[in-house]
VOGU-3710 file (C-alpha; in Angstrom, 3 decimals, decimal comma):
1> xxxxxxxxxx> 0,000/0,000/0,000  1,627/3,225/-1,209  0,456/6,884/-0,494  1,355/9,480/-3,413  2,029/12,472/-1,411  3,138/12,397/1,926  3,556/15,973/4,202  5,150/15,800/7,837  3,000/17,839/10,232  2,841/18,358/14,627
11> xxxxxxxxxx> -0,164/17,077/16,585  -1,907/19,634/18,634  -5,678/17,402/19,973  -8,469/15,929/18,460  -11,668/17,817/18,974  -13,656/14,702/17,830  -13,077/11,132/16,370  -12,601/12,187/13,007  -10,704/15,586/13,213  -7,519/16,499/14,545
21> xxxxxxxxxx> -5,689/20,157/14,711  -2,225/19,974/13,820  0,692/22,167/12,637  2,024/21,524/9,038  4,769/24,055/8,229  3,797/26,330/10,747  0,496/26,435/10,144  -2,574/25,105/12,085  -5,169/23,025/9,816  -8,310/21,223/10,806
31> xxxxxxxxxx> -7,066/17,242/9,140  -8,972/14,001/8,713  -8,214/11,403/11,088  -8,262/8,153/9,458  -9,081/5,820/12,585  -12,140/6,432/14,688  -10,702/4,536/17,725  -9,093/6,429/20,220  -5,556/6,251/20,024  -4,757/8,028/23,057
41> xxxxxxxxxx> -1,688/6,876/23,633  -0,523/7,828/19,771  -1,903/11,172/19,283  -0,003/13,046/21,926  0,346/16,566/22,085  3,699/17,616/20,067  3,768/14,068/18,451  5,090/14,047/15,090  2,990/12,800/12,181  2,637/12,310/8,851
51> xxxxxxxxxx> 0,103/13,269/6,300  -1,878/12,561/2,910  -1,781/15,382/1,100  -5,339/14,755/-0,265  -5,532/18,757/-2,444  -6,175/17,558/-4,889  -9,834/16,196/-4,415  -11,933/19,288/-4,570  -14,948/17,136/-2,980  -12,810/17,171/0,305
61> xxxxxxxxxx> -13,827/19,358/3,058  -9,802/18,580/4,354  -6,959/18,779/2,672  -4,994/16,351/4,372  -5,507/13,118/6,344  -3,582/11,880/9,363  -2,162/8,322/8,688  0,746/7,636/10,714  2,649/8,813/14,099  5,929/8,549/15,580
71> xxxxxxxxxx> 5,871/6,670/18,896  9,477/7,303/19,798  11,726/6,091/16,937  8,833/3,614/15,895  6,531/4,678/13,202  2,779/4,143/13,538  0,489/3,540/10,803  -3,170/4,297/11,792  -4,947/4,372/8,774  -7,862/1,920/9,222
81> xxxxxxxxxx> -8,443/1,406/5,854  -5,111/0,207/5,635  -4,974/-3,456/7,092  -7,577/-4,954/4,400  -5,400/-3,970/1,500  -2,247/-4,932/2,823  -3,245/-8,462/3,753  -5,056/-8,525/0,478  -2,187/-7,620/-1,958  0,259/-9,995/0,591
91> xxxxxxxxxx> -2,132/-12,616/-0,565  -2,092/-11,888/-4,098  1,875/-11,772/-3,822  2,093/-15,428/-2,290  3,407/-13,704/0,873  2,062/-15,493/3,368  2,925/-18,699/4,484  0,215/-20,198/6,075  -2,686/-19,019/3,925  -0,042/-19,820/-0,272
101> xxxxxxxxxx> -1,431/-21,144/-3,442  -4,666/-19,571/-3,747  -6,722/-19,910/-6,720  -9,495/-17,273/-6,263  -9,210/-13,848/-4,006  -12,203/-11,385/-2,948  -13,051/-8,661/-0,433  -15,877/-7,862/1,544  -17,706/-11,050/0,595  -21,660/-11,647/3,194
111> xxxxxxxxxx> -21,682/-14,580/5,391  -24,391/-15,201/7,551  -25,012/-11,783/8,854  -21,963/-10,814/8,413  -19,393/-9,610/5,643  -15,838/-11,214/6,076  -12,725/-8,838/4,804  -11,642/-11,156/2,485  -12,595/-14,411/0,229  -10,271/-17,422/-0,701
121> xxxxxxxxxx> -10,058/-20,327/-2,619  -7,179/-22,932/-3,237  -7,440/-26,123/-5,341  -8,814/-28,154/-2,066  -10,469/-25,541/0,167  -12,428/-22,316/0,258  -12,195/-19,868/3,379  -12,706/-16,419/5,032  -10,536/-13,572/6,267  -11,210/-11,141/8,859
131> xxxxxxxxxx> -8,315/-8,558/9,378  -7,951/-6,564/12,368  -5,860/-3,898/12,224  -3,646/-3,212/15,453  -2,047/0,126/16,547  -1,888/-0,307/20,634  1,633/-1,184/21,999  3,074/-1,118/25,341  6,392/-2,065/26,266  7,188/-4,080/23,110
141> xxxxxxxxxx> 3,829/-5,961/23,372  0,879/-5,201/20,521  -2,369/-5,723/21,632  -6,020/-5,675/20,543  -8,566/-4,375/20,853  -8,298/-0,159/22,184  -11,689/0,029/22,560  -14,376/-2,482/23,154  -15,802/-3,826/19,932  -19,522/-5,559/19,414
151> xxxxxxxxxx> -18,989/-5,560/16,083  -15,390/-7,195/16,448  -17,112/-10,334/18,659  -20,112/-11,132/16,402  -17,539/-11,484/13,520  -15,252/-14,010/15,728  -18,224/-15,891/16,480  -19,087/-15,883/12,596  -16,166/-17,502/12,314  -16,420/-20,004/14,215
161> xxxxxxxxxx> -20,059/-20,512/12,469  -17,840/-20,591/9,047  -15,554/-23,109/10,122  -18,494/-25,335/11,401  -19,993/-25,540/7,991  -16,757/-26,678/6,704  -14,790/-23,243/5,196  -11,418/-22,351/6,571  -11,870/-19,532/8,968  -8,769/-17,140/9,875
171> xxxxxxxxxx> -8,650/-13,866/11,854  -5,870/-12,079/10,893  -4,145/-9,042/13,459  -1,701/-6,941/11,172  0,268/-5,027/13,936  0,400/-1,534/11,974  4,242/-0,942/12,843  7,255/-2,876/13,806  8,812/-3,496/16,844  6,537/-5,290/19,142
181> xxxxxxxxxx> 7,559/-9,460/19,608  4,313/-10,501/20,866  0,697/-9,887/20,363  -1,836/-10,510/23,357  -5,410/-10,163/23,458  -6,350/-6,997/25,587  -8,583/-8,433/27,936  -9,166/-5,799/30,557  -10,733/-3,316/27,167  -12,868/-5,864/26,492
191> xxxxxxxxxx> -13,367/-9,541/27,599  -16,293/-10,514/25,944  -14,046/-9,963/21,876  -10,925/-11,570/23,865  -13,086/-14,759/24,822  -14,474/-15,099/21,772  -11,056/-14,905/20,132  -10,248/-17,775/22,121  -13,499/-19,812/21,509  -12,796/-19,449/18,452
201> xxxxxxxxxx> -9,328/-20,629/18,182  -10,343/-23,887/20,420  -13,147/-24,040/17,408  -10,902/-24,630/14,220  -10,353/-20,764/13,663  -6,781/-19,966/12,614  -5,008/-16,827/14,531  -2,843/-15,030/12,607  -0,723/-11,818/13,820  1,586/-10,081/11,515
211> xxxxxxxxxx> 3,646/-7,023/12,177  4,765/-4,504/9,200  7,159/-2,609/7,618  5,890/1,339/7,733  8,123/3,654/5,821  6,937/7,456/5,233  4,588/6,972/2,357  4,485/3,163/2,559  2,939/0,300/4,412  3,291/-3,614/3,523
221> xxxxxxxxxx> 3,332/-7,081/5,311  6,032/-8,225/7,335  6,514/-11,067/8,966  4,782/-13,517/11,888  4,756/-12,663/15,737  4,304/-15,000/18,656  0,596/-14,880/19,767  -0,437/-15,284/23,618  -4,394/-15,953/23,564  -4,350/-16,485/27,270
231> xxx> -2,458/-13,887/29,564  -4,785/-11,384/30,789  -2,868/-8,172/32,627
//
């Protein structure tokens, strides 16, 4: 995934979820955010981002969208849109070892009351995606999710309704940075997605957590972190 025009830029706050005020050569502009979950730990006052210089849409009401943050020396991606296409075109590019060889590839495709991120077919099975993107790290340790999530559970526990009737069913955390070694289910933000998670997994459904390599105007797959379904903190 490759942005076309990148600016750098200064958080000042974020009056709502989908606006933030920041400085971008000196000057303050009202920006879209691209992730409606709270970040609070990323979007810091003084932080130091990075921006789509989006101009050159005259439909905008912004000229610019936040994407990514420095956390330190680590950059952030937090572009939600971002995790679906990544995992997508890591697919089409035989990039990822456990899910290789695929035949047939398709987002946003209904199952039961749900629609699953992402469609596949190989010569001997046919199976569903669901992609979480993560942005939450603490002391080397990505976690998920920042904010509780209905919507998050009922698609776990689609899943597992997938894999019952015979598909393959993966849910698939692309950490949005690199750095952390492990990813952990965040538990104390919300319980009921982190037990379903693990349902799930004791159900047939694959989990998958992948961190990334984020350059300036640039985000693709990386490789495969150690997952801990179980340690609540």
């Amino acid at each position: 995934m490759e942005y076309k025009k990148i600016v750098e830029g200064i958080f000042i706050k974020r009056p709502n979820r989908f606006i933030a005020e920041v400085l971008i050569n000196g000057k303050e502009e009202i920006v879209h955010v691209k992730n409606t979950g709270r970040c609070k730990e990323l979007l810091l006052p003084g932080a130091k981002i990075l921006l789509e210089d989006c101009s050159h849409n005259p439909s905008r009401k912004t000229k610019y969208s936040l994407i990514s943050v420095w956390k330190g020396n680590m950059l952030v991606n937090m572009d939600s849109q971002v995790p679906n296409a990544v995992v997508y075109q890591a697919l089409k590019d035989n990039a990822i070892n456990e899910i290789n060889n695929l035949t047939k590839i398709k987002r946003e495709v209904n199952f039961g009351n749900s629609r699953f991120d992402i469609y596949f077919e190989s010569e001997n099975q046919k199976g569903f995606i669901e992609v979480k993107g993560v942005t939450l790290e603490e002391q080397g340790i990505s976690m998920f999710p920042d904010a509780p999530t209905e919507r998050g559970t009922k698609h776990v526990l689609e899943m597992i309704e997938a894999v019952n009737q015979g598909y393959r069913g993966i849910i698939f955390f692309l950490i949005q940075m690199k750095g952390p070694n492990i990813f952990k289910l965040n538990w104390q933000m919300d319980s009921k997605f982190s037990e379903a998670v693990k349902l799930a997994s004791k159900n047939g459904v694959e989990i998958l957590a992948y961190d990334s390599i984020v350059q300036d105007n640039r985000i693709e797959i990386g490789k495969p972190i150690e997952l801990d379904l179980i340690t609540r903190f």
